[in-house]
C-alpha angles and dihedrals in degrees: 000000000000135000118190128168120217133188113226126175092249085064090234114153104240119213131193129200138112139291139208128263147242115239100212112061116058110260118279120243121245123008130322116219119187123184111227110200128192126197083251152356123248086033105137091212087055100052089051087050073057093052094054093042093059095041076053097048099040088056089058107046123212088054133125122193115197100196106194144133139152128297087238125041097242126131089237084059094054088040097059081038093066101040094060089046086050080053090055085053085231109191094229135003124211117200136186086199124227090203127026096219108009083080096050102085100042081048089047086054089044086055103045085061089049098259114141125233136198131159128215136194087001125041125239100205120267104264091055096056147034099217145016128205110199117200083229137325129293101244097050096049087052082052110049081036083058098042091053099045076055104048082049098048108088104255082351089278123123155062116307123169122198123238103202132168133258116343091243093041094130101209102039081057103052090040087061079044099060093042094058090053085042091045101085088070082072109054088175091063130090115189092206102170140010111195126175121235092190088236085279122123089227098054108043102044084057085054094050091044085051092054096052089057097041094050106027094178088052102144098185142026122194121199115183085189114090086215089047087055100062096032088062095036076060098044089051093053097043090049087052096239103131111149093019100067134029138200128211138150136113110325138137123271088240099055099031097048092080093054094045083051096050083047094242091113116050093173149358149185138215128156097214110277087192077067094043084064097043100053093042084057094060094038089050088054097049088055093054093039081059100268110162094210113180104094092009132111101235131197118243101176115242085007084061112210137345127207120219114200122218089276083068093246118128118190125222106187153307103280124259122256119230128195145136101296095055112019106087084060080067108034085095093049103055 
């Protein structure tokens, strides 16, 4: 296995190492290398996707993993991202896109030149991509999101308001989209604001400030964005409201322990995003060892297989539920 670090004009740390294979082409000659782009660089959910894409390469051999993306989680950023893998005549490209259709045409252009491209977390649109690998699907996040606003809720009745991403983040969308089609199951509940923290600490700990001031009697915030969730846990803390009001969401188990510690958070959810790498490593692998994928069963290694529907998306699993009682057993892990 190899690790290698590059400087590219986009400032994104590059990392070398080796993937796992598909069982039904014969092996490709000479090395596979396959970008791997987050949303951002410096996300803790992304580095652990790193984590489980190397595991993954490492298990194959005579495959290279760029790991990149943007400093800021803009569309521009991923553009200029994938040119300059397009430039390095990478063999596939795996994207959690910034922007559904803004990446279409630059990972058309990546195709016309037989690079394959997949998305994963969040969905590049269907005619800039071949696959897509979803954390988990849509129906099932709107609903755990549900269950846990809920569960923080005191008796699950309240106000709660939601602190998403970007406004054009494709999967946190569609997530608040399936829990307002979920929330009648909670009649207690009243979804009174959704406000976007541009996946950015900054940002979205002043949206959450400014929705303790505007709602004073707010009872809940979820943040699907593992860097909303902490930035509202914080605002929370830092407005001395502890016990009044609660934060929960989708985070990761070491930046969210503290929080569920100082009582701001009562519960959380996260799928692994160690296996979503994993399993977008081997993915990534099938496409470029001739799998067809939409509408085909395809093999990801220790997660077994994944089917991809016709649609081209394929579902890993409901999301995993953290609290007091288990996340310090995963605070080392991610």
């Amino acid at each position: 296995m190899e690790r290698r670090h590059l400087l590219q004009v986009t400032a994104a740390a590059l990392g070398a190492t080796v993937l796992p294979a598909f069982a039904k082409p014969a092996r490709a000659a000479g090395k596979i290398r396959i970008g791997l782009v987050a949303k951002s660089l410096g996300n803790g959910f992304f580095l652990a996707v790193d984590k489980g894409a190397l595991e993954a390469a490492a298990a194959i051999g005579n495959v290279e993993v760029i790991f990149t993306g943007p400093t800021e989680p803009t569309a521009d950023g991923q553009i200029a991202v994938i040119q300059s893998l397009i430039a390095q005549h990478v063999d596939a490209i795996a994207v959690s896109a910034n922007d559904p259709d803004a990446l279409v045409p630059i990972c058309k252009r990546a195709m016309s030149r037989g690079i394959k491209v997949m998305s994963y977390d969040s969905a590049i649109s269907p005619g800039g991509r071949i696959v897509h690998l979803a954390d988990s699907s849509n129906a099932l996040i709107g609903q755990t999101l549900d269950e846990l606003a809920a569960a923080a809720a005191p008796g699950g009745v309240g106000k709660f308001a939601i602190v998403s991403a970007t406004p054009t983040s494709t999967n946190q969308n569609a997530w608040i989209a399936a829990m307002k089609q979920d929330l009648p199951k909670y009649p207690g509940l009243d979804l009174v604001s959704v406000v976007y923290g541009n996946d950015l600490a900054d940002d979205s700990y002043r949206q959450a400030m400014g929705l303790l001031q505007k709602y004073p009697d707010l009872k809940v915030i979820v943040s699907p964005s593992s860097v909303g969730i902490v930035a509202c846990a914080k605002a929370v803390e830092d407005a001395k409201l502890v016990g009044k009001v609660f934060v929960t969401g989708l985070g990761l188990p070491s930046e969210c322990a503290g929080h569920v510690a100082a009582g701001s958070i009562k519960s959380f959810a996260i799928w692994n995003p160690i296996d979503l790498g994993y399993s977008v490593v081997e993915i990534a692998v099938d496409l470029v060892k001739g799998a067809a994928g939409p509408g085909q069963s395809l093999p990801a290694g220790r997660m077994g297989s994944i089917s991809f529907g016709a649609d081209g998306v394929g579902v890993m699993a409901k999301p995993f539920v953290y609290d007091a009682s288990n996340v310090q057993k995963f605070v080392k892990i991610f």
